[in-house]
C-alpha positions as CSV (number, residue, x, y, z in Angstrom):
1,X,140.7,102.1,84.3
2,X,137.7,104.0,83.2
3,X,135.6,105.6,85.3
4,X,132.7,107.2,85.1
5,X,130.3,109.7,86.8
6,X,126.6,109.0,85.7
7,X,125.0,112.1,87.4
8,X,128.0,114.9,89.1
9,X,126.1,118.1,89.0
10,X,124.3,117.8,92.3
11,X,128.0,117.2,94.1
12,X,129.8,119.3,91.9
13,X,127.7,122.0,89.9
14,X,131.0,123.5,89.3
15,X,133.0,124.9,91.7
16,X,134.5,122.1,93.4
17,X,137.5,119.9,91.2
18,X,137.0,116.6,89.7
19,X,140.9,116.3,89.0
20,X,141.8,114.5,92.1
21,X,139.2,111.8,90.5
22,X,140.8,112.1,86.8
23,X,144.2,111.1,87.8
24,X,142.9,107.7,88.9
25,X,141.9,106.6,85.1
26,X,140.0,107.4,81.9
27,X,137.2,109.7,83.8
28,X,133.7,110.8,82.5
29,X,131.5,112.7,84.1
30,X,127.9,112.9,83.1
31,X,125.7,116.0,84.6
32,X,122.6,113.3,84.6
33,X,121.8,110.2,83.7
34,X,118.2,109.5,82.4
35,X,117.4,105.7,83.0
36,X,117.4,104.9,79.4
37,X,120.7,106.0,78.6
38,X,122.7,104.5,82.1
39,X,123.8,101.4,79.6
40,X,125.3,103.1,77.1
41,X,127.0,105.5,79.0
42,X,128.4,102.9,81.6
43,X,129.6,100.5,78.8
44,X,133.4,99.6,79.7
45,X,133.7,101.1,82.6
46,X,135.4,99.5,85.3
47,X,134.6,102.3,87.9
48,X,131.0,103.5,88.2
49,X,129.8,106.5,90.6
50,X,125.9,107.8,91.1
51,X,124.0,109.3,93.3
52,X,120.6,108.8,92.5
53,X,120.7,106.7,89.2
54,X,119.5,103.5,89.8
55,X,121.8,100.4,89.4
56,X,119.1,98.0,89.3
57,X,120.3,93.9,88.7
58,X,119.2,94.5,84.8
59,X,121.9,97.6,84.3
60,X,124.3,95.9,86.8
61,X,124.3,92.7,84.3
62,X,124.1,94.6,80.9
63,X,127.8,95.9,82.2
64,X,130.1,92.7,82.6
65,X,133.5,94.9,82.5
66,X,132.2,97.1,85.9
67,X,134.2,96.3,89.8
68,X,133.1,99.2,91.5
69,X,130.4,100.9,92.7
70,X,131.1,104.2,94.5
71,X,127.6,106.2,95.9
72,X,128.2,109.4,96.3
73,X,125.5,109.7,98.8
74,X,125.3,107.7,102.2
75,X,122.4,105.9,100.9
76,X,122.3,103.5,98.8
77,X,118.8,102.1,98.1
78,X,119.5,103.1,94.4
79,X,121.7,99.9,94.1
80,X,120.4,96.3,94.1
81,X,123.0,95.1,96.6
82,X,122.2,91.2,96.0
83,X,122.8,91.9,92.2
84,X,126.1,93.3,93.0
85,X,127.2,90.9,95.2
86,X,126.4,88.1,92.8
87,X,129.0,89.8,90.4
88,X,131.2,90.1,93.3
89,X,131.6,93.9,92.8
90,X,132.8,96.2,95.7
91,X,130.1,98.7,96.2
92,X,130.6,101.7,98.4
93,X,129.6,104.8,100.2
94,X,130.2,108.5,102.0
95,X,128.5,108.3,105.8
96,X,129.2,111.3,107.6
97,X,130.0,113.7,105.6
98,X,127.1,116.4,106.2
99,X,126.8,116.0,109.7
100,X,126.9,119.4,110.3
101,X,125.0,120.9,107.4
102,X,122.1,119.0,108.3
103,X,122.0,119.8,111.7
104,X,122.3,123.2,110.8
105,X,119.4,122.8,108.6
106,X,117.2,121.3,111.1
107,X,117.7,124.4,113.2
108,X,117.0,126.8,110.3
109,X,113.9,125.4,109.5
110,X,112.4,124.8,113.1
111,X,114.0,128.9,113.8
112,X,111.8,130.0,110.7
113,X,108.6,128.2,111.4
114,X,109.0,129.7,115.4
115,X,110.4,133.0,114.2
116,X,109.5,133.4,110.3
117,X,112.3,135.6,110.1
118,X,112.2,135.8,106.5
119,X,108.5,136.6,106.7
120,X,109.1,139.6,108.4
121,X,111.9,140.3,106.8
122,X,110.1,140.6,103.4
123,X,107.1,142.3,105.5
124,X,109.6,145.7,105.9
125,X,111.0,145.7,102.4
126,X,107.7,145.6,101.5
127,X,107.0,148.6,103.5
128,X,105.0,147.2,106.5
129,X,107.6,148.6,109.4
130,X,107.8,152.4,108.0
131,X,103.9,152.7,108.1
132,X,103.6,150.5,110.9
133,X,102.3,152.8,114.1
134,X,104.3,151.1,117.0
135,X,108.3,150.7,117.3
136,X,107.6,146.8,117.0
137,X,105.3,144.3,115.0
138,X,105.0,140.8,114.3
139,X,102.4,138.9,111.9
140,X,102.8,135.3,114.0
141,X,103.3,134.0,117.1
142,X,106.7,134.4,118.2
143,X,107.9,131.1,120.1
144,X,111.3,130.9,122.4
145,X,112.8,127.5,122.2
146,X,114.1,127.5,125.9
147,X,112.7,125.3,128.0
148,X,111.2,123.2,124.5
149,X,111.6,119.7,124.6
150,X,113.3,118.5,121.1
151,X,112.8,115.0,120.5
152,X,114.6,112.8,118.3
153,X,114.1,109.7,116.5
154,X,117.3,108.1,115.8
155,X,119.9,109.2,117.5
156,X,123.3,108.6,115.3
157,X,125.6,111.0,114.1
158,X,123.3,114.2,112.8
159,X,121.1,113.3,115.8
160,X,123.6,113.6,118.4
161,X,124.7,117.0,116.4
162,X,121.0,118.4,116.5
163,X,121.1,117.3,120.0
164,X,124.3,119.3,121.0
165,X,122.5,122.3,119.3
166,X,119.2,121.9,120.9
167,X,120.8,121.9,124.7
168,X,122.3,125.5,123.6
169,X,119.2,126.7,123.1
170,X,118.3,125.7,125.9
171,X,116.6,122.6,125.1
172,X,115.6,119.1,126.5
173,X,116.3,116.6,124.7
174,X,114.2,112.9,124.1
175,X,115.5,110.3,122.2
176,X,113.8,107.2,120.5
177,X,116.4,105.2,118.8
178,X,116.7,101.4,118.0
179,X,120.0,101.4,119.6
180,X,120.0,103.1,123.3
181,X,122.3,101.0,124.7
182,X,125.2,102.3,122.0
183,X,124.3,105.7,122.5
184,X,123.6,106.9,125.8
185,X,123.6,109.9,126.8
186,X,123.0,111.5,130.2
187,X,122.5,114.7,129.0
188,X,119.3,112.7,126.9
189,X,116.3,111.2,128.0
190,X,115.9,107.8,126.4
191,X,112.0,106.9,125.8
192,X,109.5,104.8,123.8
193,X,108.4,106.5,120.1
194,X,105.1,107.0,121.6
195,X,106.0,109.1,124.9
196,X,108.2,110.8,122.7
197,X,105.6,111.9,120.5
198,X,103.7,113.1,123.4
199,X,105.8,115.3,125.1
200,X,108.0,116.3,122.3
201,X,107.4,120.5,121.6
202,X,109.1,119.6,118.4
203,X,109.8,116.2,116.9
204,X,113.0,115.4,114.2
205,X,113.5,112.7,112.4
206,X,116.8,111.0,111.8
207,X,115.9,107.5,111.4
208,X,117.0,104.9,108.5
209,X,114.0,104.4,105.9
210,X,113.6,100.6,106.1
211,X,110.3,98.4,106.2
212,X,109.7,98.8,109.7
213,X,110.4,102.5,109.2
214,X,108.3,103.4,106.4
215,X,105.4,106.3,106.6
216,X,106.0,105.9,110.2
217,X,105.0,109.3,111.4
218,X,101.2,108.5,109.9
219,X,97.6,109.9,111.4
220,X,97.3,107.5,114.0
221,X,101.0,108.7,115.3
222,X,100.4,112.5,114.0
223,X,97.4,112.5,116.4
224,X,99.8,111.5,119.4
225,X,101.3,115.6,119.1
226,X,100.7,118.2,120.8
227,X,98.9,120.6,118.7
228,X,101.7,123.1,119.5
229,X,104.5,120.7,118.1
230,X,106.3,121.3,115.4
231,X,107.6,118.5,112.7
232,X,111.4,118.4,111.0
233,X,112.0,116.1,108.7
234,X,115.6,116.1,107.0
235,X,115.9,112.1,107.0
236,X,114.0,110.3,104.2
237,X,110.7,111.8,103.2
238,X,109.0,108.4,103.1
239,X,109.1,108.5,107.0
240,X,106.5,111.1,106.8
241,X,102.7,110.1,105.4
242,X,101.9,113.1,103.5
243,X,98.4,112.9,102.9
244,X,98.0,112.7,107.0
245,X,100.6,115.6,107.8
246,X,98.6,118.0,105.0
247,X,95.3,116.9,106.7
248,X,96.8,117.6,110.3
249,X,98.5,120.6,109.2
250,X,95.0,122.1,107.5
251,X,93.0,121.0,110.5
252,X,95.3,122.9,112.7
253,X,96.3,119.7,115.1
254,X,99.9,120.2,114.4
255,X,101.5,123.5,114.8
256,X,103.3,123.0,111.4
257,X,106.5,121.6,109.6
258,X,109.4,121.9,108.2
259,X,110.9,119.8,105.2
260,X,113.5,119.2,103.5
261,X,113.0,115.6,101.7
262,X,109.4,114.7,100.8
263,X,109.1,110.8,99.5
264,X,109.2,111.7,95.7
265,X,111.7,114.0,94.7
266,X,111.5,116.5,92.9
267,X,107.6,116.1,94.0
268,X,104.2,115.9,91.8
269,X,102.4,119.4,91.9
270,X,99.3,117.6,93.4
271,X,101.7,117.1,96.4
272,X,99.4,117.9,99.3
273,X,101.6,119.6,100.9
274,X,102.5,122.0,98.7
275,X,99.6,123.8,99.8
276,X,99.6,122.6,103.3
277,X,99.7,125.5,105.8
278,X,102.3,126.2,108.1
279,X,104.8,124.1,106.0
280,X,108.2,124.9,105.3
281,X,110.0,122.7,102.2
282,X,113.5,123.2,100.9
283,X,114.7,121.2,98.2
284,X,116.3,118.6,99.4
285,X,119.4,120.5,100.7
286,X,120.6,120.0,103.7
287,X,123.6,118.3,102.7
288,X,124.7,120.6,99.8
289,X,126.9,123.2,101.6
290,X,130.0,123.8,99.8
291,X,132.2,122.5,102.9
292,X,129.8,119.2,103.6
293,X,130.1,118.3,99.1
294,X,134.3,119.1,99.3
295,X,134.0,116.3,102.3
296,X,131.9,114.2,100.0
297,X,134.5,114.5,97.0
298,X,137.1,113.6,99.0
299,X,135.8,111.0,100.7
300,X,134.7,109.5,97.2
301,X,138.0,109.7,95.6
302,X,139.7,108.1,98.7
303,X,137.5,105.8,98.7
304,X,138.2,104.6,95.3
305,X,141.5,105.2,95.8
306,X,141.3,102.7,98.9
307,X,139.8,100.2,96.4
308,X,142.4,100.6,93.8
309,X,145.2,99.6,96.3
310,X,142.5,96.7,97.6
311,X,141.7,97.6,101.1
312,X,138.0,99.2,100.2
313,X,136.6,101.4,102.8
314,X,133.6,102.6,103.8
315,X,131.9,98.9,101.8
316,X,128.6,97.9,102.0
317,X,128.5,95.1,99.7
């Protein structure tokens, strides 16, 4: 069988082991893919993994040897499904695996916008503390999360993990989800998208990206914060409308934001936020701890293993 990786380095930039992989066929692995060359590279495989090369119905039919799909990533908008399914091949993915990461990041992000440890932090190396005239200093508002209400929107796995996290702080937590009914809580308060964005102190978002989903934080909604509230986003970063969270965030109706996905990735440099004020952007990294990618490797090569013995797991077409 040969199998082959169109774009590894994100999963494994080297120092994780693709041999567990290798010892189920004839393996390749490709650092990236552009567009152009997915085609040629794919040709006779059997067994094709990506994370963010796009499998559209035109690559998916130039490659009439392929049975697998394996996305290393739990989403998997960068296959056309349908055109998959009319070839009857077995596409898969990884859910779960950096549930913990991403919570972790969520925290990290709202601790440095209420904090801005780092800030500070390169405030004394650059010699603000030793000529500083008082014992203590601080350039912003310092902000204690006790007693914050954190609200969620979604409420599966990474939101019931930032939930967890929030209550030891010393949190409240409100959800919005599409599901209650599967996920109650009674340490959660379960409420409508629009109280939520009222009374929220800070608002996460760890919804699906889907039609009904899309550029759903926009002015209209932006406008519904407190002006004190602060904005995660480690979902999808077309849940966000940019233009309106720069504008909110320069007009000082939002008390700022942290990102870690933005709706083109990596972004334009006319990205208005990029400039925005008060806003926090990591690249897309959540997920990439060392522990949370060894979860996604293994889950990928059982996963294909699983389909080798024909009993695929974790299938979503």
């Amino acid at each position: 069988m040969k199998i082959v990786v169109l774009d590894g380095y994100t999963l494994n930039p080297g120092d994780l082991d693709w041999t567990p992989l290798a010892e189920l066929g004839q393996l390749s692995v490709h650092e990236r893919t552009p567009a152009q060359l997915v085609k040629s590279r794919a040709a006779g495989a059997q067994l094709l993994l990506t994370n963010k090369v796009a499998l559209g119905r035109e690559q998916i039919a130039a490659l009439p040897d392929l049975r697998y799909i394996g996305v290393l990533a739990t989403g998997v908008n960068v296959v056309d499904l349908d055109a998959a399914t009319d070839r009857g091949i077995v596409v898969t993915n990884v859910p779960a695996y950096s549930t913990p990461s991403v919570a972790q990041h969520v925290f990290a992000l709202l601790l440095e916008l209420t904090r801005a440890v780092g800030k500070h932090a390169e405030m004394v190396r650059a010699g603000a503390w030793t000529q500083s005239p008082d014992f203590a200093f601080w350039a912003s508002p310092q902000v204690e999360l006790a007693g914050k209400a954190m609200g969620l929107i979604g409420y599966g796995r990474i939101g019931q993990a930032v939930a967890r996290i929030a209550r030891a702080f010393g949190m409240t937590v409100l959800v919005h989800t599409r599901t209650p009914a599967a996920s109650r809580d009674s340490d959660a308060e379960f409420v409508g998208l629009e109280p939520l964005l009222e009374r929220a102190d800070v608002v996460s978002l760890h919804c699906p990206l889907s039609q009904a989903t899309d550029r759903l934080i926009n002015a209209e909604r932006l406008a519904m914060m407190k002006p004190s509230a602060w904005l995660i986003n480690t979902g999808r970063g077309a849940l966000v409308d940019e233009a309106a969270l720069a504008e909110a965030l320069r007009e000082g109706r939002l008390a700022g934001a942290g990102l870690d996905v933005l709706a083109t990735e990596p972004p334009a440099a006319d990205n208005p936020l990029l400039a925005a004020p008060n806003c926090l952007i990591t690249p897309h990294l959540a997920w990439a701890t060392h522990s949370a990618r060894q979860r996604l490797m293994t889950i990928v090569v059982a996963n294909l293993q699983a389909f080798l013995a024909g009993k695929p797991q974790n299938r979503v077409a």
